[in-house]
SEFIZA-3560 file (N, C-alpha, C; in Angstrom, 3 decimals):
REM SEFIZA-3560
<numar><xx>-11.909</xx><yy>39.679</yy><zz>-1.179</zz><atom>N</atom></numar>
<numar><xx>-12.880</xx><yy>39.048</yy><zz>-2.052</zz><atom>CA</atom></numar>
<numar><xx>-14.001</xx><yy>38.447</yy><zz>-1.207</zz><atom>C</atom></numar>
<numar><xx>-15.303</xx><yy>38.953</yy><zz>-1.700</zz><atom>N</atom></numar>
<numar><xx>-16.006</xx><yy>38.504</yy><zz>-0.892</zz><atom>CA</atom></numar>
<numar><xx>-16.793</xx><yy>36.636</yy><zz>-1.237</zz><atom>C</atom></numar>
<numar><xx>-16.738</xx><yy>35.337</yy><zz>-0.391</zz><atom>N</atom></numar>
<numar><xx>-16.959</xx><yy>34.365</yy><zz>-1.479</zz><atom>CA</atom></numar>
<numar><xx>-17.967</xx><yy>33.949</yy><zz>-0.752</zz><atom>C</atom></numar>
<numar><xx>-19.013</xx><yy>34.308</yy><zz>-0.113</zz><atom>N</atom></numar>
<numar><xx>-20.483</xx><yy>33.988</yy><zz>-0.128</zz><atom>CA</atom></numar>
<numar><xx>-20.370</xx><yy>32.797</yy><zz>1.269</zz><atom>C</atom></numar>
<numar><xx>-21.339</xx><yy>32.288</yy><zz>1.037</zz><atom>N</atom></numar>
<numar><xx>-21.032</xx><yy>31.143</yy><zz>2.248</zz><atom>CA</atom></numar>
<numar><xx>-19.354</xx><yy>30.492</yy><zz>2.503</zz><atom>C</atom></numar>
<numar><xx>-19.416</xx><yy>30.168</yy><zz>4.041</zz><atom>N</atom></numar>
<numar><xx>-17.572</xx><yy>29.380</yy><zz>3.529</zz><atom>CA</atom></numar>
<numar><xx>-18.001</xx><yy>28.058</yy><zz>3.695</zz><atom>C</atom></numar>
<numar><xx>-16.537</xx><yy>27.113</yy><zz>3.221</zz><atom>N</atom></numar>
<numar><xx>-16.881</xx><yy>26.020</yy><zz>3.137</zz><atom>CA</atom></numar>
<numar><xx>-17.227</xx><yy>25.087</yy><zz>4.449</zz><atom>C</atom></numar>
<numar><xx>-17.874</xx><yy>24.413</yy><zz>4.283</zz><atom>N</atom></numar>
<numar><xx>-18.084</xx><yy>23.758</yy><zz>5.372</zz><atom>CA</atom></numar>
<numar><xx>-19.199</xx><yy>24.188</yy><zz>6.356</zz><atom>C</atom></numar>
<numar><xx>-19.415</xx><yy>25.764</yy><zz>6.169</zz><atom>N</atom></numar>
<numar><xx>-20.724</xx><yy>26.116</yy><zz>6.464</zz><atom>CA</atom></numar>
<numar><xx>-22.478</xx><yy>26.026</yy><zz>6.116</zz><atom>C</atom></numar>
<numar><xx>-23.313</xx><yy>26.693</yy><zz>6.287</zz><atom>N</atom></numar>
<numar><xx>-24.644</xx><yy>26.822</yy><zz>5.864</zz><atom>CA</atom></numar>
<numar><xx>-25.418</xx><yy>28.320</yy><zz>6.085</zz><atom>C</atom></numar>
<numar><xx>-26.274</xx><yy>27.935</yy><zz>5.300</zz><atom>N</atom></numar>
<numar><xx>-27.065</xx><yy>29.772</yy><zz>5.306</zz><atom>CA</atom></numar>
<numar><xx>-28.060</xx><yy>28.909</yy><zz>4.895</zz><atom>C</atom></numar>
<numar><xx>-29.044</xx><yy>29.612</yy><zz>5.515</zz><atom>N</atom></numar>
<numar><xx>-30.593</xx><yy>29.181</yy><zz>5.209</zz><atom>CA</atom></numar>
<numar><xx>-31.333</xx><yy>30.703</yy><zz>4.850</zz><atom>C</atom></numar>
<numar><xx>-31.840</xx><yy>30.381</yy><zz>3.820</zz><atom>N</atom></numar>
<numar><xx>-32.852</xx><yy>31.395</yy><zz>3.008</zz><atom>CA</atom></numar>
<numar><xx>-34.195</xx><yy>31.370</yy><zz>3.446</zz><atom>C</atom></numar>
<numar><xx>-34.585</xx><yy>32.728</yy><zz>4.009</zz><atom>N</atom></numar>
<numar><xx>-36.003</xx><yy>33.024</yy><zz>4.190</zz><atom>CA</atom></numar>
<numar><xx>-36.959</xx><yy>33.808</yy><zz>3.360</zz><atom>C</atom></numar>
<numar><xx>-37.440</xx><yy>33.064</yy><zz>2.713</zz><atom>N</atom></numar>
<numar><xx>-38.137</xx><yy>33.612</yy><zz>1.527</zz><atom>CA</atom></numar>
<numar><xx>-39.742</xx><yy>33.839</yy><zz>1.692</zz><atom>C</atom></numar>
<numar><xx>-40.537</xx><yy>34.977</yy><zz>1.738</zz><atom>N</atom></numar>
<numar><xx>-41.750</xx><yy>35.348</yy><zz>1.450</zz><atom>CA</atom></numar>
<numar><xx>-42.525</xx><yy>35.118</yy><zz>0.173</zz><atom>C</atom></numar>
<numar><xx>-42.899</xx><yy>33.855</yy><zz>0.016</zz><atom>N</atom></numar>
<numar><xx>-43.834</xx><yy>33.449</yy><zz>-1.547</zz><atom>CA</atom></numar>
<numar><xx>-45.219</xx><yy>33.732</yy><zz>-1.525</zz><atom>C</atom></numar>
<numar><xx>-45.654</xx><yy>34.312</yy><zz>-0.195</zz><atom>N</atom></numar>
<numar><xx>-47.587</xx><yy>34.148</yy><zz>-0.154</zz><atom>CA</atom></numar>
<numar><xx>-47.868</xx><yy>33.406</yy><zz>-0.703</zz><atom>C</atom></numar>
<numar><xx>-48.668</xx><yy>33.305</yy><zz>-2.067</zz><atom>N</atom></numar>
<numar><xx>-49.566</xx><yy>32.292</yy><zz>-2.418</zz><atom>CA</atom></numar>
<numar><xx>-48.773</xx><yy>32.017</yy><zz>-3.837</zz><atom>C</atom></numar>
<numar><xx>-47.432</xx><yy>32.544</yy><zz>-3.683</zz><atom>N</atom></numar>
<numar><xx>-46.946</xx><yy>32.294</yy><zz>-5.587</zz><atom>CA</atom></numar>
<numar><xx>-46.340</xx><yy>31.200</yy><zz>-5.695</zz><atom>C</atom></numar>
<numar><xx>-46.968</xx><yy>30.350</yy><zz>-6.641</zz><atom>N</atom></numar>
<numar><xx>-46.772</xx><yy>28.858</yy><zz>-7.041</zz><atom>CA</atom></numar>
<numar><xx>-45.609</xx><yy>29.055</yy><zz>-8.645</zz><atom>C</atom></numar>
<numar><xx>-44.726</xx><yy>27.885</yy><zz>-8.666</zz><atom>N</atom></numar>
<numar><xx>-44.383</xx><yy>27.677</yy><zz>-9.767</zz><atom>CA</atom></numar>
<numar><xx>-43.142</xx><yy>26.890</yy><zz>-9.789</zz><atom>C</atom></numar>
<numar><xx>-42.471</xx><yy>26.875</yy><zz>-11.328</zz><atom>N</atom></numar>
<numar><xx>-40.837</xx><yy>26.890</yy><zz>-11.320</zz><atom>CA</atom></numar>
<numar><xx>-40.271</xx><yy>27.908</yy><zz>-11.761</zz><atom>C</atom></numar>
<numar><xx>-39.310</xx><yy>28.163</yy><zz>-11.140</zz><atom>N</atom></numar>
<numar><xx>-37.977</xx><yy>28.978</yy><zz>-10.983</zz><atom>CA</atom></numar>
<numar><xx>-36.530</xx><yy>28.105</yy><zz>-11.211</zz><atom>C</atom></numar>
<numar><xx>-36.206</xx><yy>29.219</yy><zz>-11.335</zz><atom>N</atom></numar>
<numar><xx>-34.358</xx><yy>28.649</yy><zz>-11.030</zz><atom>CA</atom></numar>
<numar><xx>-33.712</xx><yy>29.620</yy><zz>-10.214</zz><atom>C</atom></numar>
<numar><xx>-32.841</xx><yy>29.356</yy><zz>-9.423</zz><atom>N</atom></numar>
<numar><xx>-31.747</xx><yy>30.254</yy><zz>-8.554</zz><atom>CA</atom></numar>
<numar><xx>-30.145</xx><yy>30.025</yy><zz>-9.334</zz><atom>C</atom></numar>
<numar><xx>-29.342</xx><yy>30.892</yy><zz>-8.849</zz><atom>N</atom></numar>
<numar><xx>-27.858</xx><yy>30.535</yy><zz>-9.172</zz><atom>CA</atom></numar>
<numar><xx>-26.706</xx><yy>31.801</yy><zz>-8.379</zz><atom>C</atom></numar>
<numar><xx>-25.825</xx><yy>31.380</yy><zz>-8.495</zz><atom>N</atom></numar>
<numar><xx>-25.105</xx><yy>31.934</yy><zz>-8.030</zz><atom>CA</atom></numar>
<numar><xx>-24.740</xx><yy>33.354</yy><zz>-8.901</zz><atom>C</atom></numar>
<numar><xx>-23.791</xx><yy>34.048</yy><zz>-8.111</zz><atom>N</atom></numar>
<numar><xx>-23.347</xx><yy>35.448</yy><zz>-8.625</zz><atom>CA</atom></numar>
<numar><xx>-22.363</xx><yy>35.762</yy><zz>-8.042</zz><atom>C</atom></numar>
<numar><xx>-21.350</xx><yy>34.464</yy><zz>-7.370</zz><atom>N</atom></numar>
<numar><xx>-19.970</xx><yy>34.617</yy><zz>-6.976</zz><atom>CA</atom></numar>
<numar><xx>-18.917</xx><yy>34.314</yy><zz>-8.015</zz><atom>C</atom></numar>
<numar><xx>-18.188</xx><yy>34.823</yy><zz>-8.592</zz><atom>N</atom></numar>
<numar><xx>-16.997</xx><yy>35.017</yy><zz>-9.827</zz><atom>CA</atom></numar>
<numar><xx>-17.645</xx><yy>33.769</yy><zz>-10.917</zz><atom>C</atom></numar>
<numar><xx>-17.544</xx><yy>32.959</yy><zz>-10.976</zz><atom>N</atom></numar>
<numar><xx>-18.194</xx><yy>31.865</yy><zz>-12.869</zz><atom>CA</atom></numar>
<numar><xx>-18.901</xx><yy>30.774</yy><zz>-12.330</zz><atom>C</atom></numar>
<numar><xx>-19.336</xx><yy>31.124</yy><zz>-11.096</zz><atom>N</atom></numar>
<numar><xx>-20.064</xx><yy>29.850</yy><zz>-10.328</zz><atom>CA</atom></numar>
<numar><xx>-21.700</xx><yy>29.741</yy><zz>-11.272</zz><atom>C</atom></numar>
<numar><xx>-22.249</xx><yy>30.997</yy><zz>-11.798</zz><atom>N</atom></numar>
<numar><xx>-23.272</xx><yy>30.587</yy><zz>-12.704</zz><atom>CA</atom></numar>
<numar><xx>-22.472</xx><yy>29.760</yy><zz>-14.184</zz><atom>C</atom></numar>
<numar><xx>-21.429</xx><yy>30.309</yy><zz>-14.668</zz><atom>N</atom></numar>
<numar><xx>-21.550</xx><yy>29.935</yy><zz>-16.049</zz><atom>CA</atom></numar>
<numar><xx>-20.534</xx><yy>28.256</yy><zz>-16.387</zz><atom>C</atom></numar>
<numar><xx>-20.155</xx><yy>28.107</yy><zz>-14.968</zz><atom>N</atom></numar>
<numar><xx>-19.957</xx><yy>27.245</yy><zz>-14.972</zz><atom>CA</atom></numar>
<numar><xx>-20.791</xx><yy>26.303</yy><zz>-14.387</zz><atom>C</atom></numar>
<numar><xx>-22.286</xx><yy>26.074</yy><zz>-14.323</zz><atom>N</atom></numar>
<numar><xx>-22.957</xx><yy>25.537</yy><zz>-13.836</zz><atom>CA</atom></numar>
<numar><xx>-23.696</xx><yy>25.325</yy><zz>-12.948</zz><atom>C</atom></numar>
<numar><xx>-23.322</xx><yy>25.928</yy><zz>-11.490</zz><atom>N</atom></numar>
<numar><xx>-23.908</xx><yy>25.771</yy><zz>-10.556</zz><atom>CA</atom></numar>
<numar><xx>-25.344</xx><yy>26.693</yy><zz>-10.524</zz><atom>C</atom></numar>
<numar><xx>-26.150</xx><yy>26.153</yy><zz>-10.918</zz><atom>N</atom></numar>
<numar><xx>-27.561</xx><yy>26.822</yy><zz>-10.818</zz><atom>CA</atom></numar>
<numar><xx>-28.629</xx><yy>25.444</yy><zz>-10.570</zz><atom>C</atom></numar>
<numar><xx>-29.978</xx><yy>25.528</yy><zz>-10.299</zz><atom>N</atom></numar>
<numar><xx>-30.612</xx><yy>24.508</yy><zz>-9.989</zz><atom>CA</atom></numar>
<numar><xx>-32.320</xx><yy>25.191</yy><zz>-10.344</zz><atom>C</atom></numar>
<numar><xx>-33.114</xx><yy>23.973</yy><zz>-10.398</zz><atom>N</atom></numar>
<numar><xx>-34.415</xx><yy>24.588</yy><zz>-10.346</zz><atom>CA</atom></numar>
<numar><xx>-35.123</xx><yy>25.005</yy><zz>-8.749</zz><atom>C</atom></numar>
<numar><xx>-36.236</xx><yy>25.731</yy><zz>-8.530</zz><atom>N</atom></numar>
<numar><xx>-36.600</xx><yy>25.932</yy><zz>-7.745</zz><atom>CA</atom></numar>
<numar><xx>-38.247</xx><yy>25.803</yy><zz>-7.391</zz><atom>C</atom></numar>
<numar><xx>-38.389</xx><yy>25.061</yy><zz>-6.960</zz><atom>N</atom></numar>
<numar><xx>-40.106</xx><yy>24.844</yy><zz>-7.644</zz><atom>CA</atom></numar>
<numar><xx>-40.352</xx><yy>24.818</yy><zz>-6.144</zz><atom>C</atom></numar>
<numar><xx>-42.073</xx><yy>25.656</yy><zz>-6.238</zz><atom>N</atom></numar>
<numar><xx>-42.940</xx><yy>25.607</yy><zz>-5.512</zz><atom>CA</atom></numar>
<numar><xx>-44.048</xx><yy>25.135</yy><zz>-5.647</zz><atom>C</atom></numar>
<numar><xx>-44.636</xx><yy>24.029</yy><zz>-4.872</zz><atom>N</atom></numar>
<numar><xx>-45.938</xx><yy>23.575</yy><zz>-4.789</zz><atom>CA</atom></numar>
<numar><xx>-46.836</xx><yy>24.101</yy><zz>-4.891</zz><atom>C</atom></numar>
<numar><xx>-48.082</xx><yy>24.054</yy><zz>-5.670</zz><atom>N</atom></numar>
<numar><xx>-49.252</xx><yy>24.293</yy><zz>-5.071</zz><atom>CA</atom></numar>
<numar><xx>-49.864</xx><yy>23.070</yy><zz>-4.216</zz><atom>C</atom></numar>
<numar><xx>-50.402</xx><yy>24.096</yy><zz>-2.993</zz><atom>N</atom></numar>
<numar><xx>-50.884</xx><yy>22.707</yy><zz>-2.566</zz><atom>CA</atom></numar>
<numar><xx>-52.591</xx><yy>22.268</yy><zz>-2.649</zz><atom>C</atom></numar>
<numar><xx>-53.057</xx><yy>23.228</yy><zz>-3.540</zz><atom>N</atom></numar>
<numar><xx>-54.579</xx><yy>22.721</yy><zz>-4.198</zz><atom>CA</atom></numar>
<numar><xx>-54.043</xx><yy>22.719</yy><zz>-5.286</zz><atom>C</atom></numar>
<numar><xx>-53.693</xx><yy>21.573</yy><zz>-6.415</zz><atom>N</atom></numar>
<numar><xx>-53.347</xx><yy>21.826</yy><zz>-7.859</zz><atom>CA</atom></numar>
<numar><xx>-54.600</xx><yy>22.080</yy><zz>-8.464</zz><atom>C</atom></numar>
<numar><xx>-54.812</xx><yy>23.086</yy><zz>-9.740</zz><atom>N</atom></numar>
<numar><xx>-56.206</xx><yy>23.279</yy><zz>-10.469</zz><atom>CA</atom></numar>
<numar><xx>-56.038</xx><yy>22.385</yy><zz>-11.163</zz><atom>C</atom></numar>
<numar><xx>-55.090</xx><yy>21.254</yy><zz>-11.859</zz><atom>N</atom></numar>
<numar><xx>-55.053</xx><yy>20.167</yy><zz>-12.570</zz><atom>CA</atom></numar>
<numar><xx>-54.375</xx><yy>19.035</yy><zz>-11.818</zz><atom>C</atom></numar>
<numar><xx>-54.642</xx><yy>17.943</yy><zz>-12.735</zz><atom>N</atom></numar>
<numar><xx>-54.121</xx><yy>16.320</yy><zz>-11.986</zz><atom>CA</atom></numar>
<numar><xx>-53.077</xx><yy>15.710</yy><zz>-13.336</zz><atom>C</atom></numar>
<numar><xx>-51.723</xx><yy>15.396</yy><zz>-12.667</zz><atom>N</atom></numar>
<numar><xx>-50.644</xx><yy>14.658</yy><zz>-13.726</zz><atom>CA</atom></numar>
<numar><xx>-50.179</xx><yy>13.705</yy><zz>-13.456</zz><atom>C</atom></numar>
<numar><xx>-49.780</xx><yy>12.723</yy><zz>-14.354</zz><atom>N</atom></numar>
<numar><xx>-49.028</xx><yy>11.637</yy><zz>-13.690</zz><atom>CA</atom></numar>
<numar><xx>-47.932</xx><yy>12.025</yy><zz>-13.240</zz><atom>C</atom></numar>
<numar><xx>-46.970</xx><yy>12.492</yy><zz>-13.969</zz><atom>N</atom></numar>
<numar><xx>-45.636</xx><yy>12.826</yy><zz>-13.089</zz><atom>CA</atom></numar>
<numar><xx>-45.214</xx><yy>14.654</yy><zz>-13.898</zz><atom>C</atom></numar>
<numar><xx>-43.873</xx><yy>14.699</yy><zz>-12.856</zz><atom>N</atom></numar>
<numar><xx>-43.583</xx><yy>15.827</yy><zz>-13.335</zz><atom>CA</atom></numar>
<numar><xx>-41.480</xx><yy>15.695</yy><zz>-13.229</zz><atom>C</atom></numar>
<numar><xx>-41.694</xx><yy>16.718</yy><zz>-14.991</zz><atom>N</atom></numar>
<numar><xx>-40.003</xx><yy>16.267</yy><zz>-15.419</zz><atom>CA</atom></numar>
<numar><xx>-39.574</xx><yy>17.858</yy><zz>-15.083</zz><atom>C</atom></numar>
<numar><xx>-38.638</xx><yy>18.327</yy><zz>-14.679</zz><atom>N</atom></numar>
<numar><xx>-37.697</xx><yy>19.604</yy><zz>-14.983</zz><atom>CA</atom></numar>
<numar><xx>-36.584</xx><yy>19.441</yy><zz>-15.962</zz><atom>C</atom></numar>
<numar><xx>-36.513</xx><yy>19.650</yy><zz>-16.875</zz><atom>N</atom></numar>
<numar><xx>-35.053</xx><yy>20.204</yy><zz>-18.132</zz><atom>CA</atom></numar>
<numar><xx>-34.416</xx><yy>21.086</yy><zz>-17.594</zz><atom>C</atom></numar>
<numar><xx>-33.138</xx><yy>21.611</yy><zz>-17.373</zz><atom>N</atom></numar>
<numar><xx>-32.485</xx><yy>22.565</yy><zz>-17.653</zz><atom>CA</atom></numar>
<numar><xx>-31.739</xx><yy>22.594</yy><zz>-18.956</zz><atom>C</atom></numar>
<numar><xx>-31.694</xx><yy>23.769</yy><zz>-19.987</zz><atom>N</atom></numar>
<numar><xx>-30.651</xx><yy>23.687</yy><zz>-20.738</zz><atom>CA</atom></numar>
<numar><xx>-30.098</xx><yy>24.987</yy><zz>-20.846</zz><atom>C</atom></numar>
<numar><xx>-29.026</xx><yy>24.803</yy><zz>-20.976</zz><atom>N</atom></numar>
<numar><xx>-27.908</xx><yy>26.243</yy><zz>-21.361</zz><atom>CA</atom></numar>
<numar><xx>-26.995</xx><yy>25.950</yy><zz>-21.890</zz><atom>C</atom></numar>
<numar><xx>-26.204</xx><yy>27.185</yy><zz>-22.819</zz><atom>N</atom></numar>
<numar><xx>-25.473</xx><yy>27.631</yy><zz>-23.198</zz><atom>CA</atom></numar>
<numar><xx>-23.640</xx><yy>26.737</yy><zz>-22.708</zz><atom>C</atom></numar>
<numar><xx>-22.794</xx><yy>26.396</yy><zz>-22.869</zz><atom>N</atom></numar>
<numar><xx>-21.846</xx><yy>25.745</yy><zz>-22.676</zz><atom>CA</atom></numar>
<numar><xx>-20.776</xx><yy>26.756</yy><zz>-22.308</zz><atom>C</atom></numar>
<numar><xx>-20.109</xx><yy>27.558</yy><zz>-21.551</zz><atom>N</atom></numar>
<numar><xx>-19.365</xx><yy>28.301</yy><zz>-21.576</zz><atom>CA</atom></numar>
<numar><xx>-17.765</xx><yy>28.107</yy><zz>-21.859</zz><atom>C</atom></numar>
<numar><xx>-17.089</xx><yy>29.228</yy><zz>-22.693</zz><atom>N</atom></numar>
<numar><xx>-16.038</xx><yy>28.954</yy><zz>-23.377</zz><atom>CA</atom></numar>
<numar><xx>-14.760</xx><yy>28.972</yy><zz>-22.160</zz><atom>C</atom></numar>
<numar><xx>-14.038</xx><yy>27.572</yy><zz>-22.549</zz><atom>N</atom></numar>
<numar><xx>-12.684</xx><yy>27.522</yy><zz>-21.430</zz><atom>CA</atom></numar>
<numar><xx>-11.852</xx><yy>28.952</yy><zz>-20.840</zz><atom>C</atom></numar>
<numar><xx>-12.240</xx><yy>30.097</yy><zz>-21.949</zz><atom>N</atom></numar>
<numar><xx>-11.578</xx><yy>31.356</yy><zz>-21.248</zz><atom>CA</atom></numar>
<numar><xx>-12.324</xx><yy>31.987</yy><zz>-19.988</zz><atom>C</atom></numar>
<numar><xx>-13.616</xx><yy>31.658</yy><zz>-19.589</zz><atom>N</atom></numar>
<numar><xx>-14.474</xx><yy>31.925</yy><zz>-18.260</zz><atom>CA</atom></numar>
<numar><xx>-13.158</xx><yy>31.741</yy><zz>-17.174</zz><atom>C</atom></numar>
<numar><xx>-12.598</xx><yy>30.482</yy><zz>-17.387</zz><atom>N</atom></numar>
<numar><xx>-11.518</xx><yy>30.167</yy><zz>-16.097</zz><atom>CA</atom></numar>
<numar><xx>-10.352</xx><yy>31.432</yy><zz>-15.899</zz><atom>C</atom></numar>
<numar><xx>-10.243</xx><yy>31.903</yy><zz>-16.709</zz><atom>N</atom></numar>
<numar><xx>-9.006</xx><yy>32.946</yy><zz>-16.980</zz><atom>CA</atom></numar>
<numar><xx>-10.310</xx><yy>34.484</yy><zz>-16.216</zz><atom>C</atom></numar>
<numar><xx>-11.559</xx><yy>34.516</yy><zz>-16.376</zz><atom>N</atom></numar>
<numar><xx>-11.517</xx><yy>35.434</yy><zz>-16.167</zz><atom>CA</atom></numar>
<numar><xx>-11.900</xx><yy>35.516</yy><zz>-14.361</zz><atom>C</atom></numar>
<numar><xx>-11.908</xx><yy>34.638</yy><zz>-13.895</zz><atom>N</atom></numar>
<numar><xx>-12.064</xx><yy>34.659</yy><zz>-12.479</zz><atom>CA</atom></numar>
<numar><xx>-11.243</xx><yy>34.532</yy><zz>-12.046</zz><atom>C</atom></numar>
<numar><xx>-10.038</xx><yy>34.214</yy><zz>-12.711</zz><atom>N</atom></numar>
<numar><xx>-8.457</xx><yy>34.196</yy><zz>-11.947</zz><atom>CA</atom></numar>
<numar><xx>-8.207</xx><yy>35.946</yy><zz>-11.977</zz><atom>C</atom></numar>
<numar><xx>-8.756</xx><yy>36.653</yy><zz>-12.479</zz><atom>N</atom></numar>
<numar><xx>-8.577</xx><yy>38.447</yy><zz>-12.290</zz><atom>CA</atom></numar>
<numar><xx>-8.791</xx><yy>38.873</yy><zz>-10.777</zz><atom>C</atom></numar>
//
Protein backbone atom coordinates (compact mmCIF):
# COMPACT_ATOMS: atom_id res chain seq x y z
CA UNK A 1 0.00 0.00 0.00
CA UNK A 2 1.31 2.93 -1.05
CA UNK A 3 0.63 5.87 2.00
CA UNK A 4 2.16 9.06 0.62
CA UNK A 5 4.46 10.91 2.93
CA UNK A 6 5.48 8.79 6.28
CA UNK A 7 4.93 9.91 9.49
CA UNK A 8 7.14 12.03 10.97
CA UNK A 9 8.47 13.07 7.67
CA UNK A 10 8.11 16.10 5.04
CA UNK A 11 7.80 16.70 1.24
CA UNK A 12 7.88 20.04 -0.04
CA UNK A 13 5.89 20.93 -3.22
CA UNK A 14 7.30 22.78 -6.15
CA UNK A 15 4.79 24.40 -7.89
CA UNK A 16 4.97 26.63 -11.22
CA UNK A 17 2.03 29.47 -10.82
CA UNK A 18 3.66 32.31 -13.23
CA UNK A 19 1.44 35.02 -12.77
CA UNK A 20 -1.87 32.86 -11.64
CA UNK A 21 -3.45 34.50 -8.68
CA UNK A 22 -6.35 33.12 -6.62
CA UNK A 23 -8.13 30.52 -4.24
CA UNK A 24 -7.87 26.98 -4.57
CA UNK A 25 -8.13 24.04 -2.46
CA UNK A 26 -5.75 20.90 -2.37
CA UNK A 27 -6.58 17.43 -0.68
CA UNK A 28 -5.54 14.32 -0.42
CA UNK A 29 -6.10 11.03 -2.59
CA UNK A 30 -4.68 8.50 -0.07
CA UNK A 31 -7.67 5.82 0.92
CA UNK A 32 -10.76 8.55 2.85
CA UNK A 33 -8.19 11.10 3.79
CA UNK A 34 -10.35 13.56 1.39
CA UNK A 35 -13.81 12.51 2.62
CA UNK A 36 -12.92 12.47 5.80
CA UNK A 37 -11.68 15.89 5.82
CA UNK A 38 -8.35 16.49 5.34
CA UNK A 39 -8.37 19.11 2.57
CA UNK A 40 -7.46 22.89 3.06
CA UNK A 41 -7.60 26.13 1.05
CA UNK A 42 -4.83 27.25 -1.06
CA UNK A 43 -4.57 30.82 -1.89
CA UNK A 44 -2.26 32.81 -3.85
CA UNK A 45 -1.44 36.40 -3.58
CA UNK A 46 -1.52 38.89 -5.89
CA UNK A 47 1.02 41.03 -5.20
CA UNK A 48 -0.40 44.25 -7.18
CA UNK A 49 -4.16 43.76 -6.00
CA UNK A 50 -6.55 45.56 -8.86
CA UNK A 51 -8.82 46.21 -5.72
CA UNK A 52 -8.43 47.34 -1.90
CA UNK A 53 -10.42 45.25 1.18
CA UNK A 54 -10.59 45.39 4.60
CA UNK A 55 -10.13 41.85 5.33
CA UNK A 56 -10.38 38.56 3.77
CA UNK A 57 -12.65 35.32 5.08
CA UNK A 58 -12.22 31.63 3.40
CA UNK A 59 -15.49 29.14 4.04
CA UNK A 60 -15.07 25.72 3.33
CA UNK A 61 -18.21 23.66 3.11
CA UNK A 62 -18.89 20.02 2.26
CA UNK A 63 -20.81 17.27 2.19
CA UNK A 64 -20.56 15.09 5.68
CA UNK A 65 -19.51 11.62 4.80
CA UNK A 66 -21.47 8.48 5.82
CA UNK A 67 -19.76 6.26 8.86
CA UNK A 68 -19.50 3.36 6.13
CA UNK A 69 -16.34 5.47 4.36
CA UNK A 70 -14.41 3.76 7.49
CA UNK A 71 -15.33 0.21 6.32
CA UNK A 72 -14.29 1.08 2.96
CA UNK A 73 -10.61 1.84 3.57
CA UNK A 74 -10.30 -1.05 5.82
CA UNK A 75 -10.48 -3.09 2.08
Amino acid sequence: MVSGIAPGTCFTYHVNIGEQTGTYWIHSHIIGQYPNGLRCPFIILDPDPPYRYDRQEVISVSDWVFPGNIMLTKV
